[in-house]
N, C-alpha and C positions, 0 to 999 in steps of 0.2 A: 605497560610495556611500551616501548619504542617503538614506530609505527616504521622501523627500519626493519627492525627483528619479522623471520618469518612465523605467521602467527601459526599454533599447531593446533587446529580447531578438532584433530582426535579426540587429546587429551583434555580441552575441555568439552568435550560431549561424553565423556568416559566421568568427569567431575560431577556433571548437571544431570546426568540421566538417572540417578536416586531421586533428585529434588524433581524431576519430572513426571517421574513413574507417581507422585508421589500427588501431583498434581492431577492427573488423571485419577486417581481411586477417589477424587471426590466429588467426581461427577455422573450420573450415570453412564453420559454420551461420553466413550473418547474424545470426541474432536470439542467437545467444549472446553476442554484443557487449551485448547490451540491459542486463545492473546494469551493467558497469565505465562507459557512457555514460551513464547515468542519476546515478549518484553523481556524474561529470564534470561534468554540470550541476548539480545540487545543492551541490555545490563552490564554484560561481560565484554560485548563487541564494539560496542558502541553502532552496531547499526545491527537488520536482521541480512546476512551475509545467504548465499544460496546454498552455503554447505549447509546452515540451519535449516533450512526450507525443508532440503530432503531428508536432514537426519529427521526432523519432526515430522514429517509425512510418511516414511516410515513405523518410525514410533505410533502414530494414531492410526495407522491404515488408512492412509490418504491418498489420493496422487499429489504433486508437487505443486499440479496448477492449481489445487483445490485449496494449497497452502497459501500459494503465492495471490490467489484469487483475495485470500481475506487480507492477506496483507497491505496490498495495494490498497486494501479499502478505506486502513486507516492512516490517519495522518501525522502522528504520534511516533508510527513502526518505519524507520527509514532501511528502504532497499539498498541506500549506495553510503558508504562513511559520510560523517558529516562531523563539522569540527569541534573539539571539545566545548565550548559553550554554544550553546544554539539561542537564540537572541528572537526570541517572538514578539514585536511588538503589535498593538491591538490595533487595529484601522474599522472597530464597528461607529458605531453614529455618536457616542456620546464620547468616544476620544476623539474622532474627528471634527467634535462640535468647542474640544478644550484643546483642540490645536496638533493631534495628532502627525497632522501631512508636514509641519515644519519637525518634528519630533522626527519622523520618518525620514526625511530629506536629510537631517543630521547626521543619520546614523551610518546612513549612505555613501555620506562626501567623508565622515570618520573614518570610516573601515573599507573605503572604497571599493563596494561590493554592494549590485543591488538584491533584492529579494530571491529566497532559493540560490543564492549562493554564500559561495565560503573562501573565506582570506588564506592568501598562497600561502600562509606558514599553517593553515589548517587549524587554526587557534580560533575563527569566527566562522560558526555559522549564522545567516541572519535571512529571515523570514516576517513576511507582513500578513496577519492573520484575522481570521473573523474574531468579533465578539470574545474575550476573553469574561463577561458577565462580572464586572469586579469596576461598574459604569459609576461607582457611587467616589472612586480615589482614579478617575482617569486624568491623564493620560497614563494607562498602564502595560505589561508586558509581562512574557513570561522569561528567566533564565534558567532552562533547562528543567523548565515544569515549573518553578519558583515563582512566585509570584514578586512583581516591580514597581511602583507606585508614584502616582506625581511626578510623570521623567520631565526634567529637564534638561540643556545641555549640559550644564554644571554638572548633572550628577550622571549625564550620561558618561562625560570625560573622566572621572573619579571611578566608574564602574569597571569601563577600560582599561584603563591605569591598573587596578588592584587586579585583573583578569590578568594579565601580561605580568605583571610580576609575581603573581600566584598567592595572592593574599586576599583573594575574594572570597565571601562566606559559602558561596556556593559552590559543591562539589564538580569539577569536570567531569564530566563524562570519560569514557571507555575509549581509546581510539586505538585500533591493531589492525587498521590501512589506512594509507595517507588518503584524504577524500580529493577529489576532481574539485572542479571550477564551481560544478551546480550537483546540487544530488537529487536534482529532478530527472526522473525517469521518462524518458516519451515515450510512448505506444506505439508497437513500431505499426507502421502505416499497412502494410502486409498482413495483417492479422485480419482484417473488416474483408480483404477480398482472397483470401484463403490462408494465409501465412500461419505463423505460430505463434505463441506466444511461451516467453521464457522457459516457460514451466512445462510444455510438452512438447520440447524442442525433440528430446529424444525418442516421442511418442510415434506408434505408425497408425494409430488406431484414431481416425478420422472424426470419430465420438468422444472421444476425451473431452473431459471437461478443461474448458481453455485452449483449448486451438485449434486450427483446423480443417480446413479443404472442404467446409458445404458454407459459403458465404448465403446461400438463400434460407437455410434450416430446413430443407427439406428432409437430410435425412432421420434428426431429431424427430421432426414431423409422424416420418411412417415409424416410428418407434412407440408413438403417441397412439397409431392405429392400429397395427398388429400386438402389441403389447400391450394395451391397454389395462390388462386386468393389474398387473406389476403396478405400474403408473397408482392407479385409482387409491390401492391399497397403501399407497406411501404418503399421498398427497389429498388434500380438498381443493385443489385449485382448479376453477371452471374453464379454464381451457384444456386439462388435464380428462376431465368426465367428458364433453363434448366435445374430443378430438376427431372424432367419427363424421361426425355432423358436420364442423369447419373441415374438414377434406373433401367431403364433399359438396361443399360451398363452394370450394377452391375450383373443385373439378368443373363446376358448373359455369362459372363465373371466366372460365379461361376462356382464352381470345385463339379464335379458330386456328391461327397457324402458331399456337403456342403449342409447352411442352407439360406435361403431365407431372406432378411432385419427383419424380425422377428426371425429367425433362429425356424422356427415351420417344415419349408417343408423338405423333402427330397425327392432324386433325384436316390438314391440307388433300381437299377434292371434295368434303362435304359439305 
């Protein structure tokens, strides 16, 4: 579709929610369904858009953050449109050893656009990535997961060419929003000293997974000691069994005019 046309992400969540449902019954865990339906939309979107976030978190009994947690992780799932061909070239050691950086500089001064971005007709994205593990025909790349072999300029200029007039073997992508300059996401800087992040914008509940007003973890923390038994029962992780112990390590070790895991006490006159 037209990335002018308003995209109507109802009706395709009303299309995809059989093939979803459908996806989860083959797993014990709901939420392991979570990449193969996220790629499913992304499929369709051409990127993973935030109404999918929530309708899938939803669907699995998630929160949004705990969606958008995994997503961010990979690098495959893009958060923001990105442009019908996405142009991964390899920059590990053994492309870089058959000439990679001039390969890369090419492609650059081509599409006049460097890494993590995309050409203003929204028809290039282009990306310079680790190891593509394919060291034996480098210098190589992916288009659009596709595997690309022995680039040269020669065949970088014939690749572009056939892309622009739509006669490349490879399929485009999905595109139903015009992508920005970069579809790099920054983290917003507010997050690390209480802020939020995307996914629990709407949240008030301080404990949310993903964002949220205790930059120290403390309150995590006492969650870890009064809860404990909850904790134990779900996890083997040794900071999880001797939470007890590290609090009171904590307590021990604080500096006399300091403040207690709540930061409420003081210790000033003893």
């Amino acid at each position: 579709m037209s990335t002018t046309e308003a995209f109507d992400f109802g009706a395709l969540a009303a299309e995809l929610k059989p093939r979803c449902q459908a996806l989860v019954a083959l797993y014990e865990q709901p939420r392991s369904a979570l990449l193969p339906i996220m790629h499913l939309f992304q499929e369709r979107q051409g990127y993973v858009s935030p109404e999918a976030i929530r309708f899938v978190a939803d669907l699995l009994g998630l929160t949004a953050a705990e969606v958008e947690a995994t997503v961010s992780f990979y690098t495959l799932l893009f958060r923001k449109p990105v442009g019908k061909y996405v142009l991964q070239v390899c920059r590990g050691l053994m492309c870089e050893l058959n000439g990679a950086e001039s390969i890369m500089s090419y492609f650059r001064e081509k599409l006049g656009i460097g890494t993590l971005e995309t050409t203003d007709d929204g028809l290039f994205s282009y990306e310079e990535v680790e190891c593509l593990a394919a060291c034996d025909r480098a210098t190589c790349m992916q288009v659009n997961l596709e595997f690309v072999y022995s680039l040269t300029p020669q065949a970088i200029d014939s690749m572009i060419e056939a892309m622009r007039n739509g006669t490349y073997p490879v399929k485009p992508m999905a595109q139903t929003a015009k992508p920005d300059r970069t579809w790099k996401v920054n983290q917003d800087a507010s997050i690390g000293t209480g802020g939020k992040s995307p996914g629990t914008l709407t949240s008030t509940d301080p404990d949310n997974a993903g964002g949220v007003g205790d930059p120290s973890g403390a309150i995590m923390l006492d969650h870890f000691v009064t809860e404990s038994a909850s904790f134990v029962a779900r996890t083997r992780e040794r900071f999880v069994r001797d939470a007890r112990s590290i609090a009171e390590i904590v307590e021990e070790e604080r500096p006399s005019t300091g403040s207690g895991l709540k930061g409420n006490g003081s210790n000033a006159g003893h």
